[in-house]
Wavefront OBJ file of the C-alpha trace (Angstrom):
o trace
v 0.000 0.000 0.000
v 1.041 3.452 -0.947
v 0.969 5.813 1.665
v 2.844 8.840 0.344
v 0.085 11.369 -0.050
v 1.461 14.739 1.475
v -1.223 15.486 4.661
v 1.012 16.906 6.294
v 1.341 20.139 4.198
v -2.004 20.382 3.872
v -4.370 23.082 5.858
v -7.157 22.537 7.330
v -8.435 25.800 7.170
v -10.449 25.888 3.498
v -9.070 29.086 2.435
v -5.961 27.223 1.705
v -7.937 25.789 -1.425
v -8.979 28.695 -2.257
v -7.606 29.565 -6.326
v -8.792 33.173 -5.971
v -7.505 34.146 -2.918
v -7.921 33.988 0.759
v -10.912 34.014 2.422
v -12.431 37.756 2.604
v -10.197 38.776 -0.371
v -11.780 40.821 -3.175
v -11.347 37.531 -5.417
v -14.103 35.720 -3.051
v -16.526 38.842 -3.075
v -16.649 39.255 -6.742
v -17.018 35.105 -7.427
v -19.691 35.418 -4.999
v -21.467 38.067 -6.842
v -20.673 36.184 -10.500
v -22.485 33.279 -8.861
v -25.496 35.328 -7.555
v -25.693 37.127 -11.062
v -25.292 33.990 -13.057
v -28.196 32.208 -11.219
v -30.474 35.544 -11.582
v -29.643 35.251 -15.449
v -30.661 31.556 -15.431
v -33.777 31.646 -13.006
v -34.911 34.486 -15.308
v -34.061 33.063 -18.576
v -35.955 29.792 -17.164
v -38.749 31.532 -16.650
v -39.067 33.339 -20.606
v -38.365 30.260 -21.835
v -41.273 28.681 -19.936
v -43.470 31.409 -20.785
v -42.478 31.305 -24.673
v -43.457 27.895 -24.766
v -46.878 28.130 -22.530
v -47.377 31.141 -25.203
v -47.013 28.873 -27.950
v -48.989 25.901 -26.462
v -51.764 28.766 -26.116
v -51.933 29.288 -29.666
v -51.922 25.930 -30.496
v -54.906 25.290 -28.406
v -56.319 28.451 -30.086
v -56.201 27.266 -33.554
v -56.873 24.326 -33.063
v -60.639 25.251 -31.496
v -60.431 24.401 -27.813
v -59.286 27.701 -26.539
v -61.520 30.762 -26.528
v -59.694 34.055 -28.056
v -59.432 36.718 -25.144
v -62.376 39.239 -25.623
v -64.252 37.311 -28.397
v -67.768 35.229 -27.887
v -66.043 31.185 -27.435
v -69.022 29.495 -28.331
v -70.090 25.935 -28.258
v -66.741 24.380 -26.552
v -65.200 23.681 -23.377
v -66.027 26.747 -21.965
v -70.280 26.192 -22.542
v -72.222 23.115 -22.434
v -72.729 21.512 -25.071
v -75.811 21.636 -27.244
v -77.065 17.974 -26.703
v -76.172 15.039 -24.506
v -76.363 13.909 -20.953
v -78.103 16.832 -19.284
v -76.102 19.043 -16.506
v -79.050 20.759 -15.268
v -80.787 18.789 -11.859
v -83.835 20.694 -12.922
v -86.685 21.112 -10.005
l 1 2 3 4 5 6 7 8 9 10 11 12 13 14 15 16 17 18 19 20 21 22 23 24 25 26 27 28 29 30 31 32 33 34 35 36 37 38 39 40 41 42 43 44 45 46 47 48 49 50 51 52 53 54 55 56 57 58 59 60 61 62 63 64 65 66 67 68 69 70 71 72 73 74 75 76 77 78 79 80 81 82 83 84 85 86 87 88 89 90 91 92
C-alpha cells in the first residue's frame, strides 16, 4: 500500500484551497457576486423560456378550437355546455 500522499502540508483551514484568494479577499466577493448574477440570469431566462413555450402551447390550443380568443364570444366548446347530450341541469 502506498501511503505517500502529502497530509502533512495540507491546511485545514479551506481558504488554503482557495484559487482566488484567501478568504475575505476581493477575489471571493466578486465570485460570490458572478455566482449570484449567473443564477439571476438563469432563473430568469428559465422563466421566458417557460413562458415562450406556454405562449405557444396557447396558440396551439387556439387554432386548433379548444381555446376561446381573449375578448371574443367562445361558443359551443369547453367553456359552454354543449348543445345535446347527458343533461347538466338537476332541474326542479
Amino acid at each position: 500500500m502506498f501511503d505517500s500522499f502529502p497530509f502533512d502540508e495540507w491546511s485545514d483551514e479551506i481558504d488554503a484551497f482557495w484559487t482566488f484568494g484567501p478568504g475575505g479577499s476581493i477575489g471571493t466577493y466578486i465570485m460570490t457576486v458572478l455566482g449570484i448574477v449567473l443564477a439571476i440570469m438563469a432563473i430568469v431566462g428559465w422563466v421566458r423560456l417557460e413562458d415562450r413555450k406556454l405562449r405557444a402551447q396557447a396558440e396551439a390550443l387556439r387554432a386548433a378550437g379548444g381555446l376561446p380568443v381573449p375578448g371574443m364570444d367562445p361558443g359551443p366548446g369547453p367553456s359552454q355546455p354543449p348543445f345535446a347530450g347527458p343533461a347538466t341541469d338537476p332541474g326542479s
